[in-house]
N, C-alpha and C positions, 0 to 999 in steps of 0.2 A: 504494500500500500504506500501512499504516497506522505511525507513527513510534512505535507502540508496540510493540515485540516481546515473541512471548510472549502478550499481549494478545488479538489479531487474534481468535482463536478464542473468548475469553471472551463479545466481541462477538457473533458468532454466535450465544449464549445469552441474550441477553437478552429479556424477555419468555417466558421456556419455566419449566415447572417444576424445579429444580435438586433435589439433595441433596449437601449440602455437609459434610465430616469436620474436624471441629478439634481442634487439638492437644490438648485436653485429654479428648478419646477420642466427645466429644458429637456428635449427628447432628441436622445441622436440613433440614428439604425447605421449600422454598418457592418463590416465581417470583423470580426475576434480573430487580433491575428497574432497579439502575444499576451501573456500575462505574468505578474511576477507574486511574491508571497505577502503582499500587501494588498492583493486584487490592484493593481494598479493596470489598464487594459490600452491596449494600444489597439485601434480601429481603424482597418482600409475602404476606403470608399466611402466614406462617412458623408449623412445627410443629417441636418437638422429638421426635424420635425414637427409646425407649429399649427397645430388646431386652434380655430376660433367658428366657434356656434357650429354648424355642420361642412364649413370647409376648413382645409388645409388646402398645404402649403411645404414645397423644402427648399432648405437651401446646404448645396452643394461645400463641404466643409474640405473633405480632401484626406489623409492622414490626421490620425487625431486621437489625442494622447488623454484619457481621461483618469485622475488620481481617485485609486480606490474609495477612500473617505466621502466622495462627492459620490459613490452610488448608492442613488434609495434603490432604484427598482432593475434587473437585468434579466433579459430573457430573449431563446428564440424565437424569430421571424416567421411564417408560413406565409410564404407570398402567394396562396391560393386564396388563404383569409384575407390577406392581405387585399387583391384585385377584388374581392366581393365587397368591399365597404363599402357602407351606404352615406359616406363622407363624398364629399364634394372637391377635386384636386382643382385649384387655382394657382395663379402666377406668383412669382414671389413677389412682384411687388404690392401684387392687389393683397395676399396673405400680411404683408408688414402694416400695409394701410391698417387691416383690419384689425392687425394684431393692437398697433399706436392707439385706434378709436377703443378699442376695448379696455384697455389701461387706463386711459384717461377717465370712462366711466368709473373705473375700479377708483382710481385715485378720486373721483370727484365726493363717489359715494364713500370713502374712507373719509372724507373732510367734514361733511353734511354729520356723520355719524361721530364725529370727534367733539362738532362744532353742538349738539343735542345733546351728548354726554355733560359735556362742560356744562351749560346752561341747568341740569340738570343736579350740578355739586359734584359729579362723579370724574375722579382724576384719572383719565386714560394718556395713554402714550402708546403711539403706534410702534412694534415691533418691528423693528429697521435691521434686525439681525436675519429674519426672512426676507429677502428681494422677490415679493410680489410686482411689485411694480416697475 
């Protein structure tokens, strides 16, 4: 067996197409083409990944180096599920639009919600250690 635990299975992924979740909420799909005993993952062909309401969107990354620590979620691709999504593919720039316009309602409705708290007596501070926005 292998002296890496935990590990063992990442092995079994390499060379396969991945989709990989980081903590900062981003989605990259690419093939697993090394890993080391930190899961630290090195991806070839790498795309970003950005959903907004029922389209996406990718944008083409290249090689791409992603530090273990920054993975919530790792898993393979089936690109037969894949081609059946009832998601919507757009351009990348109409994706970015869409993505900017959806942030801003985020951030707008985080202000409204800050700005009723306070009025309220209630001391809130937005969590700026998560990058929502």
């Amino acid at each position: 067996m292998s002296s890496l635990p935990g590990l063992c299975t990442l092995l079994e992924e390499v060379d396969k197409k991945i989709m990989v979740e980081l903590r900062d909420g981003r989605i990259l799909i690419g093939f697993l083409r090394s890993i080391d005993q930190f899961a630290n993952l090195v991806l070839h062909r790498t795309v970003e990944r950005i959903h907004v309401g029922k389209k996406f969107g990718e944008i083409a990354l290249g090689v791409f180096i992603v530090r273990g620590d920054n993975v919530v979620l790792l898993g393979e691709v089936d690109d037969n599920k894949d081609s059946t999504s009832k998601l919507i593919r757009v351009s990348q720039e109409e994706i970015l639009e869409a993505q900017v316009t959806e942030q801003k309602l985020k951030q707008d409705k985080e202000k409204m919600r800050t700005k009723a708290l306070k009025e309220r007596g209630f001391g809130y501070q937005l969590d700026t250690t998560h990058e929502d926005f």
